[in-house]
NUTIGU-936271 format. One record per residue (C-alpha): residue number from 0; z, y negated, x negated. Coordinates in Angstrom, 3 decimals, always signed. Each point is the difference from the previous one (the first is absolute). Last residue first. Layout:
# residues N
{NUM, {Z, Y, X}};
...
***
This chain:
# residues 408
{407, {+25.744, +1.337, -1.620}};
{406, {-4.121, -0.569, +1.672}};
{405, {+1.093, +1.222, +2.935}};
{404, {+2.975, -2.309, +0.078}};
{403, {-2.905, -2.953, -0.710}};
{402, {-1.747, +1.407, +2.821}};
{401, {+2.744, -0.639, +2.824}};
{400, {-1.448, +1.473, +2.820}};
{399, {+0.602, -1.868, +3.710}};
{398, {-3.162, +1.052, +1.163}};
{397, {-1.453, -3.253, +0.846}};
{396, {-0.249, -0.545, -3.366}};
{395, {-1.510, +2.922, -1.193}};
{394, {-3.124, -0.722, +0.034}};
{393, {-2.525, +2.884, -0.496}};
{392, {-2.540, +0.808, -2.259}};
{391, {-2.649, +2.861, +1.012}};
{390, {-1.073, +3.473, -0.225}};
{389, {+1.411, +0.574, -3.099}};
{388, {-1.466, +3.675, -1.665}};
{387, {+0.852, +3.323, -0.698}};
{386, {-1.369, +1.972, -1.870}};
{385, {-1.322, +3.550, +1.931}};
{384, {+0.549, +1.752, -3.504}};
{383, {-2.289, +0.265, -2.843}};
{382, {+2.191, -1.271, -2.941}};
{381, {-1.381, -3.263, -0.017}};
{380, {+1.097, -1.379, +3.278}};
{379, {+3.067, +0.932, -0.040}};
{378, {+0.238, -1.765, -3.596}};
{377, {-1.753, -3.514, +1.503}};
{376, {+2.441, -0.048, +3.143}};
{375, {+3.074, +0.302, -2.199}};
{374, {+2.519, +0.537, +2.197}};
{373, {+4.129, -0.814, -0.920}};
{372, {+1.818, +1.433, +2.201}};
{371, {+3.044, -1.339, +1.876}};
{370, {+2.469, +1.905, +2.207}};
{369, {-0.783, -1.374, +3.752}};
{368, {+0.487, -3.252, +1.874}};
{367, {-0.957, +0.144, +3.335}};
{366, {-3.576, -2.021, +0.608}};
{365, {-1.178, +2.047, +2.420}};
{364, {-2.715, +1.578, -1.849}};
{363, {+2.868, +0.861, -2.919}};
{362, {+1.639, -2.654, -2.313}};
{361, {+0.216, -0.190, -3.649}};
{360, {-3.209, +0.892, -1.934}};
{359, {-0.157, -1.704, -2.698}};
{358, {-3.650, -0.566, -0.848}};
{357, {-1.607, +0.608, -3.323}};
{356, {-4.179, -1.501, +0.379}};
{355, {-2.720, +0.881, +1.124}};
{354, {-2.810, -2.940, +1.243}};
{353, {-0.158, -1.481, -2.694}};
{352, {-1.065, +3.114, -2.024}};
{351, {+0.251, -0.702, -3.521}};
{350, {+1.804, -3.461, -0.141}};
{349, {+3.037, +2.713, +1.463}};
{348, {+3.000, -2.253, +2.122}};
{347, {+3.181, +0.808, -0.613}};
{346, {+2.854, +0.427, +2.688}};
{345, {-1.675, -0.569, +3.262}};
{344, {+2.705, +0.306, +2.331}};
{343, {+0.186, +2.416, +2.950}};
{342, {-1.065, +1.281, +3.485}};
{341, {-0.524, +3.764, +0.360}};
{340, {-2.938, +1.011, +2.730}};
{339, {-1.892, +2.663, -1.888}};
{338, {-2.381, -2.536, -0.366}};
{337, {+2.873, -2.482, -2.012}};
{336, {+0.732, -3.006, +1.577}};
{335, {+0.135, -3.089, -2.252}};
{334, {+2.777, -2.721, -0.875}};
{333, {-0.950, -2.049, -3.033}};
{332, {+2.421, -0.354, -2.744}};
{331, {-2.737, +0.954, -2.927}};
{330, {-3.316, -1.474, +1.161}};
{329, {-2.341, +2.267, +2.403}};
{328, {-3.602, -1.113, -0.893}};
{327, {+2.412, -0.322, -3.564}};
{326, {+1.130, -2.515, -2.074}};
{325, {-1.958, +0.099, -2.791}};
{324, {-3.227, +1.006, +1.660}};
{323, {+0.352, -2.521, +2.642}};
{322, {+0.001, -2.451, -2.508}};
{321, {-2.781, +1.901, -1.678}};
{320, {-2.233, -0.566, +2.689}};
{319, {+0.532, -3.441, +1.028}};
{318, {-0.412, -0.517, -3.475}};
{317, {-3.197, +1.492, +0.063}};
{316, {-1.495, -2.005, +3.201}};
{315, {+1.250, -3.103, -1.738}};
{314, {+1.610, -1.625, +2.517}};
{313, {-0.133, -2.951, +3.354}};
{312, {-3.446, +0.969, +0.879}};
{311, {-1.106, +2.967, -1.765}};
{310, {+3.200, +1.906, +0.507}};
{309, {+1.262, -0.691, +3.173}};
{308, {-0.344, +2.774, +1.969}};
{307, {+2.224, +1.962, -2.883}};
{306, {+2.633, -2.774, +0.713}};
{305, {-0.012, +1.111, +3.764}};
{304, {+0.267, +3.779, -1.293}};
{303, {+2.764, -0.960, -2.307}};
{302, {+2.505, -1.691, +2.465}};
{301, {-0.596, +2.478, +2.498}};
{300, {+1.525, +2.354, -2.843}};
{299, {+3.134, -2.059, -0.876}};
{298, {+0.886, +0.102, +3.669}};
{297, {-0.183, -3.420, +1.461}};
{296, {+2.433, -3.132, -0.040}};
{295, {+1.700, -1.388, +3.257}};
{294, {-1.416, -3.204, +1.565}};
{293, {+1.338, -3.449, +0.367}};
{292, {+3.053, -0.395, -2.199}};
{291, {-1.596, +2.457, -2.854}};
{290, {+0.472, +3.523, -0.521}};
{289, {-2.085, +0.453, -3.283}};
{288, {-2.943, +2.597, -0.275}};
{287, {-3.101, -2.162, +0.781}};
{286, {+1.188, -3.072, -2.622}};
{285, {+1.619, +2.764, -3.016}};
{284, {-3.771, +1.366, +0.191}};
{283, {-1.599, -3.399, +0.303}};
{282, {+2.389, -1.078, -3.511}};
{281, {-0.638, +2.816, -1.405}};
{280, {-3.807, +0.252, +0.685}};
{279, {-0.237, -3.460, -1.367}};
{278, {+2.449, -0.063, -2.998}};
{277, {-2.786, +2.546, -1.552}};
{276, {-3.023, -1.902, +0.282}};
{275, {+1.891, -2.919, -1.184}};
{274, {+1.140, +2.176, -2.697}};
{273, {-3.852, +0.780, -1.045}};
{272, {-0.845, -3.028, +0.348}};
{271, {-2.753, -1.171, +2.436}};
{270, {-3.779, -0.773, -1.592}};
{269, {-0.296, +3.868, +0.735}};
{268, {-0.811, -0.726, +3.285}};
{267, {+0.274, -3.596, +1.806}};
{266, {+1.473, -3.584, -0.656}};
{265, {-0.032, -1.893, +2.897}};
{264, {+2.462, -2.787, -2.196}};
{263, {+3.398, -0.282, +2.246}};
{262, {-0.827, +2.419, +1.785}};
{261, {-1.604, +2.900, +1.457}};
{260, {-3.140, +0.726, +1.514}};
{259, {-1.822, +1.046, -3.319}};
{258, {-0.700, +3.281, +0.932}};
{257, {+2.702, +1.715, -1.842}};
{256, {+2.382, -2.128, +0.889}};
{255, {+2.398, -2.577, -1.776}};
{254, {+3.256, -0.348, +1.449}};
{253, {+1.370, +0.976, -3.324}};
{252, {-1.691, -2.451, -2.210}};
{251, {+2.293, -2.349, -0.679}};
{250, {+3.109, +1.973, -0.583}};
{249, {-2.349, +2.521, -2.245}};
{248, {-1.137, -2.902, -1.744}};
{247, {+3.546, -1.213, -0.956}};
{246, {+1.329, +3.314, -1.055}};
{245, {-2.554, +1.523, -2.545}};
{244, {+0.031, -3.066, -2.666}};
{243, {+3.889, +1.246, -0.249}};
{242, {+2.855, -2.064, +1.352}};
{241, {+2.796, -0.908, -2.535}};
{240, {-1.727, -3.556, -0.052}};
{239, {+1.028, -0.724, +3.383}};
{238, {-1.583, -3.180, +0.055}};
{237, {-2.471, +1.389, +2.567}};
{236, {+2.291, +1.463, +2.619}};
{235, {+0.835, -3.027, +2.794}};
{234, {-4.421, -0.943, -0.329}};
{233, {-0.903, +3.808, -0.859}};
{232, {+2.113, +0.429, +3.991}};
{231, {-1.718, -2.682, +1.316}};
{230, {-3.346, +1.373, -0.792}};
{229, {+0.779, +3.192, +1.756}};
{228, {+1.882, -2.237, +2.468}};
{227, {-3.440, -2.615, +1.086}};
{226, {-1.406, +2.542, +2.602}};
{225, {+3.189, -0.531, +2.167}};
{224, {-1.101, -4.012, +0.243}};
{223, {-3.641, +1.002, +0.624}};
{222, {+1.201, +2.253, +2.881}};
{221, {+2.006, -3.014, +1.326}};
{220, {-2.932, -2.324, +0.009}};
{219, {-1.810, +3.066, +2.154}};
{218, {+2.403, +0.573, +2.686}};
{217, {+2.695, +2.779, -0.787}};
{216, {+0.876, +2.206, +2.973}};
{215, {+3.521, -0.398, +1.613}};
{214, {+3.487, +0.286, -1.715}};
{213, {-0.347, -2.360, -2.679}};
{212, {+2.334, +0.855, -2.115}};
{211, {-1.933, -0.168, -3.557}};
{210, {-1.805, -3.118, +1.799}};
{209, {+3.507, -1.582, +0.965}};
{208, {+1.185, +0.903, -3.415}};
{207, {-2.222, -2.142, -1.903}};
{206, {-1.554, +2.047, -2.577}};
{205, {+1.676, -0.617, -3.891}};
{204, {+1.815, +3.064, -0.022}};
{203, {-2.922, +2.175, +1.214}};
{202, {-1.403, -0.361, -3.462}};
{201, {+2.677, +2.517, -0.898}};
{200, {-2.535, +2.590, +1.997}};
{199, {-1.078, +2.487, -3.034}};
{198, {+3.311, -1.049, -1.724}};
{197, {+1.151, +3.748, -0.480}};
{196, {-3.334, +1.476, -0.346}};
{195, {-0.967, -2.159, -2.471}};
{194, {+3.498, +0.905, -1.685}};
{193, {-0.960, +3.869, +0.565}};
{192, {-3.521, -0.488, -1.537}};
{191, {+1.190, -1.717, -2.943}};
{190, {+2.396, +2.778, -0.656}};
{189, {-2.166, +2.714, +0.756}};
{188, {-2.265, -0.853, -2.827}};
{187, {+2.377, +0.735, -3.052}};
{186, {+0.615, +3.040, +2.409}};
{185, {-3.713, +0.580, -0.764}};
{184, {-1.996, +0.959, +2.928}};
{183, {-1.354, +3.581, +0.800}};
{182, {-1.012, -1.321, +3.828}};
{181, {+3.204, +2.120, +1.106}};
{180, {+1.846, -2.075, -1.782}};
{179, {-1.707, -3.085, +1.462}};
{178, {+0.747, +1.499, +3.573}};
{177, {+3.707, +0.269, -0.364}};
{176, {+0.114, -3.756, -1.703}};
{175, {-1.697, -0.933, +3.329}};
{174, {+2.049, +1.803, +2.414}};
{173, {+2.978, -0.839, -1.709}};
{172, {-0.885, -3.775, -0.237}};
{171, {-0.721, +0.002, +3.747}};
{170, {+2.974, +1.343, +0.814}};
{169, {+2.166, -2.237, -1.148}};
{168, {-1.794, -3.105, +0.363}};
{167, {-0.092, +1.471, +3.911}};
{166, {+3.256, +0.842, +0.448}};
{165, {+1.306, -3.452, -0.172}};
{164, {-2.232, -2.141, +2.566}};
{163, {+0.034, +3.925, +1.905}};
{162, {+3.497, -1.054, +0.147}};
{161, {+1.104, +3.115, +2.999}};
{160, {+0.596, +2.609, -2.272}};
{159, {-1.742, +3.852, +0.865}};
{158, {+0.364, +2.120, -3.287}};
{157, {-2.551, +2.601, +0.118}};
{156, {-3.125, -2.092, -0.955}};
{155, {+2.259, -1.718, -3.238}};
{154, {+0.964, +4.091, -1.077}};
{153, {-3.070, +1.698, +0.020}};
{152, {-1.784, -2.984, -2.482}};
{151, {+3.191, +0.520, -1.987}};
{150, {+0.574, +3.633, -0.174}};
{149, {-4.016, +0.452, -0.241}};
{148, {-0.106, -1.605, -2.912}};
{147, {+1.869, +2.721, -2.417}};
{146, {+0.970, -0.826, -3.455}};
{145, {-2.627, -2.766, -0.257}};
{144, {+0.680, -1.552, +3.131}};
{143, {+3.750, +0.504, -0.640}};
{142, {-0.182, -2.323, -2.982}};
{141, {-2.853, -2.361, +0.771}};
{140, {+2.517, -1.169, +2.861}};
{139, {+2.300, -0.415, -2.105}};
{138, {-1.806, -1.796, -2.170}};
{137, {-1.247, -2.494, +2.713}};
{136, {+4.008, -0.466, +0.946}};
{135, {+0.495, -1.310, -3.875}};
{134, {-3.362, -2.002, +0.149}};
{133, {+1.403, -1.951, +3.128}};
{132, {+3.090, -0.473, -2.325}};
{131, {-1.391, -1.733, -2.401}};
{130, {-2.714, -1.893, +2.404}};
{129, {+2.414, -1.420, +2.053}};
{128, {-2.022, -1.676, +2.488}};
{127, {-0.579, -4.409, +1.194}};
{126, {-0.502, -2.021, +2.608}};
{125, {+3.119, -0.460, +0.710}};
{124, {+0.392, +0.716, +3.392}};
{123, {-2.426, +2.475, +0.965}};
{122, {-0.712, +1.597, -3.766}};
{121, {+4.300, +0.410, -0.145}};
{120, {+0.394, +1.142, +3.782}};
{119, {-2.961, +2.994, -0.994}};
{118, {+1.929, +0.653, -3.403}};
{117, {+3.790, +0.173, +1.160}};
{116, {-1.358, +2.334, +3.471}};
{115, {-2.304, +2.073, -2.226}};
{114, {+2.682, +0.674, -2.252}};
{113, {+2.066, +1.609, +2.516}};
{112, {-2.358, +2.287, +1.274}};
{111, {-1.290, +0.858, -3.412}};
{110, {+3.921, +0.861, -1.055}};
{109, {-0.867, +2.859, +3.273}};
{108, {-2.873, +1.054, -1.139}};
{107, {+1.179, +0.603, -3.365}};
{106, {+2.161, +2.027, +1.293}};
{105, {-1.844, +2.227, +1.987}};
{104, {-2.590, +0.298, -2.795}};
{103, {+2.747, +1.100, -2.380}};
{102, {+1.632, +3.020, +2.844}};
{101, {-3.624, +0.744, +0.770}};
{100, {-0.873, +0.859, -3.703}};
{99, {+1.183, +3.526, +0.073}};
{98, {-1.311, +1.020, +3.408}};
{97, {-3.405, -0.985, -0.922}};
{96, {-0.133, +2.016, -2.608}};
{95, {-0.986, -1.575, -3.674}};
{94, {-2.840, -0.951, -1.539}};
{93, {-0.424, -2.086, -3.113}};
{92, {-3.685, +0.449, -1.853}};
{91, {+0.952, -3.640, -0.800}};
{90, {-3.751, -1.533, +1.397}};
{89, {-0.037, +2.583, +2.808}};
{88, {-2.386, +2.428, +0.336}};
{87, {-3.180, -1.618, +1.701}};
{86, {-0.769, +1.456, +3.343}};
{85, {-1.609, +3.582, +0.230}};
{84, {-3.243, +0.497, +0.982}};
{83, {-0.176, -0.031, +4.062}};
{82, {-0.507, +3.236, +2.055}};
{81, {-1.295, -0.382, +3.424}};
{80, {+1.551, -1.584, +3.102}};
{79, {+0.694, -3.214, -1.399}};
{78, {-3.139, -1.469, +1.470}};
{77, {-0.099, +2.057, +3.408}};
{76, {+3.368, -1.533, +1.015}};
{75, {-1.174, -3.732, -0.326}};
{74, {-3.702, +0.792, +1.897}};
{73, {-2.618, -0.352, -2.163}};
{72, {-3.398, -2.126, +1.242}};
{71, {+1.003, -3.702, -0.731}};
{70, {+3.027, +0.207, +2.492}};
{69, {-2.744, -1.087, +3.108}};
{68, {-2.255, +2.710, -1.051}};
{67, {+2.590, +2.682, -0.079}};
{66, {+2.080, -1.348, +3.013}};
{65, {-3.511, +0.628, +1.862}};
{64, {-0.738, +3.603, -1.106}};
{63, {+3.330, +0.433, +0.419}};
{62, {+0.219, -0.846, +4.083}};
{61, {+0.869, -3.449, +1.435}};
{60, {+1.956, -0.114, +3.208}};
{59, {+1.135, -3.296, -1.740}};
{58, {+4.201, +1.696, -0.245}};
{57, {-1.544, +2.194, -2.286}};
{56, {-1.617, -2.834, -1.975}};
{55, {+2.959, -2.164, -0.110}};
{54, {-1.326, -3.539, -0.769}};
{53, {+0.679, -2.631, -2.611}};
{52, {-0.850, -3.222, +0.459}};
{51, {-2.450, -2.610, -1.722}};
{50, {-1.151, -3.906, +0.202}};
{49, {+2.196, -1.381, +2.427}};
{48, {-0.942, -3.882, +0.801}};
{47, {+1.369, -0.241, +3.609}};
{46, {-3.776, +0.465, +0.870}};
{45, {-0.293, +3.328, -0.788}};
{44, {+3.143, +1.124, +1.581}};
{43, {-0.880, -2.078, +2.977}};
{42, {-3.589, +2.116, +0.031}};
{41, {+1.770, +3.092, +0.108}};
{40, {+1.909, -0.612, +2.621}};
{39, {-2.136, -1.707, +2.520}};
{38, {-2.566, +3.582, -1.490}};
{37, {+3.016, +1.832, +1.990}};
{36, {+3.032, +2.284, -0.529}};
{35, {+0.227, +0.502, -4.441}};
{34, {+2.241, +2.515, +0.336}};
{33, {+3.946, -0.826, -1.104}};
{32, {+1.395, -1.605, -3.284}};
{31, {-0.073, -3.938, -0.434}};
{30, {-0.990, +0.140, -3.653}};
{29, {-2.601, -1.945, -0.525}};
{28, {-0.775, -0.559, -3.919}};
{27, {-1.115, -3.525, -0.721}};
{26, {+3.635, -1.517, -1.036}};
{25, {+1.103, +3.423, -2.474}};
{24, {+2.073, -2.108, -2.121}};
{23, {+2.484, -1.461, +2.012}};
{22, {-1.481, +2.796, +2.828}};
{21, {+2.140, +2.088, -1.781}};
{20, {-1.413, +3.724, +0.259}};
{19, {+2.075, +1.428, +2.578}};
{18, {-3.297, +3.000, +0.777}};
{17, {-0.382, -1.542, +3.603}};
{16, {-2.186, +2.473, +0.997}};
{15, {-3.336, -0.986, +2.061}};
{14, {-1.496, +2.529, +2.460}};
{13, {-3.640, -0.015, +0.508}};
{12, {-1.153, -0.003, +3.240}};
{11, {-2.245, -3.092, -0.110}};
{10, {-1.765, -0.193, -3.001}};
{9, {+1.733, -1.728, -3.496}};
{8, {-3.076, -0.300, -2.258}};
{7, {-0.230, -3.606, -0.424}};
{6, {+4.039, +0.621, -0.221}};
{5, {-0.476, +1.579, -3.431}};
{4, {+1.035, +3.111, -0.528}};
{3, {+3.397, +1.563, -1.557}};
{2, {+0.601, +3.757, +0.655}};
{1, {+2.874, +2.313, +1.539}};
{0, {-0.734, +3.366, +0.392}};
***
């Protein structure tokens, strides 16, 4: 397991992962992956400034007694393991197969693509967004999400493009608008929450682009500059008077923390909006699971268990939670192996059981494809017979698999 501690307790031994987060906005967490050699070592990574790192507890020589009570005393797979009540229905009562909406959600992915590229050169060079037809993409969005959301969130983790500067608004505002329907929100509400979603990092505009480039380790003036873009981005968005009351102080506030480490303000707790709270674990979700010029992304559930060690510090321990909830311990495009030694695609996820959800099983234990099947882990299970189970995620990119065929 993978949890976040602060380098004051860093020991000698323990192995570091280098979990991608942006060190832009991540400047105290050390990252340089690899065991933790010498107390030389350990004291130059406290005296370099770091303040926190994550560490790989199996990798530690650390049993689960000790994960537990580094993690906060429940291990990430042992909380979903049991029965959860069921999530909110959603707001429209809509629901409709997953294989029906995918041919929409597909679509609008791809218009997204080519929006973001006219409304992320238009903030950079002009200052400025289209708000008309920003709310036009936001609606679709709200559209699919509410017809089916795990087409969409599936869909923008299984599609590999190489503008993470692009495919990040994009995805980001999917994950988010996903995870407020799930939440029970309004789709009067989802709007505002998409378009904050959608200009969370506008402010970024107004950075100088040698410290948004920058291809070494901010120093501290340049941290304060990077701190400033949630406030630049009310300052470009503020006469926008199309923009909901919601919008602006979710942009401000969404590198806000849990326990008050964040910026720009320090606020803490509940004091952070709701959407804020929400464009956060999107926007580190979409961060950990990208491909990105220096390092490739992680499988969607790595992702979650280092964003489950975080909750307390960086998030709401129940929104971390729930997050996961929505979209799965196992999200919906995620390549597993089956116990009975199967590999295939997490089709829908099951808010239920977490840790059980419909996989399609498509290739045998040596990775040959083989006629489909659809298994639902959670029925085998409850009709009495040996269910199985996934006994772990795997990454198929080294595989040469093409997921999003898989997913056809």
């Amino acid at each position: 397991m993978v949890v976040k501690i602060g380098v004051n307790d860093l020991l000698v031994g323990m192995y570091v992962v280098d979990t991608g987060l942006s060190w832009m906005e991540h400047p105290y967490l050390y990252s340089r992956e690899g065991s933790i050699a010498s107390e030389k070592q350990l004291t130059a990574v406290k005296e370099e400034g770091y303040a926190e790192a994550f560490i790989d507890t199996k990798k530690s020589g650390f049993d689960d007694a000790t994960a537990k009570r580094l993690c906060g005393g429940t291990l990430f797979a042992e909380a979903f393991a049991g029965k959860a009540p069921p999530p909110p229905a959603p707001a429209s009562g809509i629901d409709v197969p997953l294989e029906r909406e995918l041919p929409a959600a597909k679509k609008i992915y791809e218009d997204a693509l080519c929006f973001a590229k006219d409304f992320i050169h238009k903030a950079y060079l002009e200052k400025n967004v289209d708000v008309e037809r920003s709310e036009e993409f936001v609606d679709d969005v709200i559209s699919s999400v509410v017809r089916n959301r795990e087409a969409l969130t599936g869909l923008c983790k299984l599609r590999v493009y190489d503008e993470y500067t692009y495919t990040h608004s994009i995805n980001v505002t999917v994950l988010a608008t996903a995870f407020g329907q799930f939440l029970g929100l309004a789709e009067a509400e989802l709007r505002p929450l998409g378009l904050a979603a959608l200009f969370h990092d506008v402010g970024k505009a107004n950075i100088p682009i040698e410290v948004l480039n920058k291809p070494g380790r901010l120093d501290e003036r340049e941290f304060t500059v990077i701190k400033r873009h949630p406030l630049e981005g009310y300052s470009i968005l503020k006469d926008k008077g199309a923009l909901k009351a919601q919008v602006l102080p979710a942009i401000v506030e969404h590198h806000e923390k849990y326990d008050g480490s964040g910026y720009p303000r320090g606020i803490r707790g509940e004091d952070i909006s709701l959407f804020a709270r929400i464009i956060s674990l999107a926007d580190v979700y979409d961060a950990l699971t990208s491909d990105r010029v220096y390092r490739k992304g992680m499988p969607p559930s790595h992702a979650l268990g280092i964003m489950y060690g975080m909750r307390e510090k960086d998030f709401h321990p129940t929104m971390v939670e729930r997050f996961i909830k929505c979209l799965g311990v196992y999200p919906v495009g995620s390549f597993v192996r089956l116990s009975d030694g199967r590999h295939g695609l997490v089709w829908s996820s099951n808010a239920q059981a977490p840790l059980l959800p419909t996989v399609k099983a498509a290739f045998d234990g040596t990775l040959r494809p083989i006629p489909a099947e659809y298994v639902d882990l959670a029925a085998d299970t409850e009709s009495g017979h040996p269910g199985l189970c996934i006994e772990e995620a795997v990454d198929p990119r080294h595989l040469n698999i093409d997921l999003a065929a898989v997913m056809n």
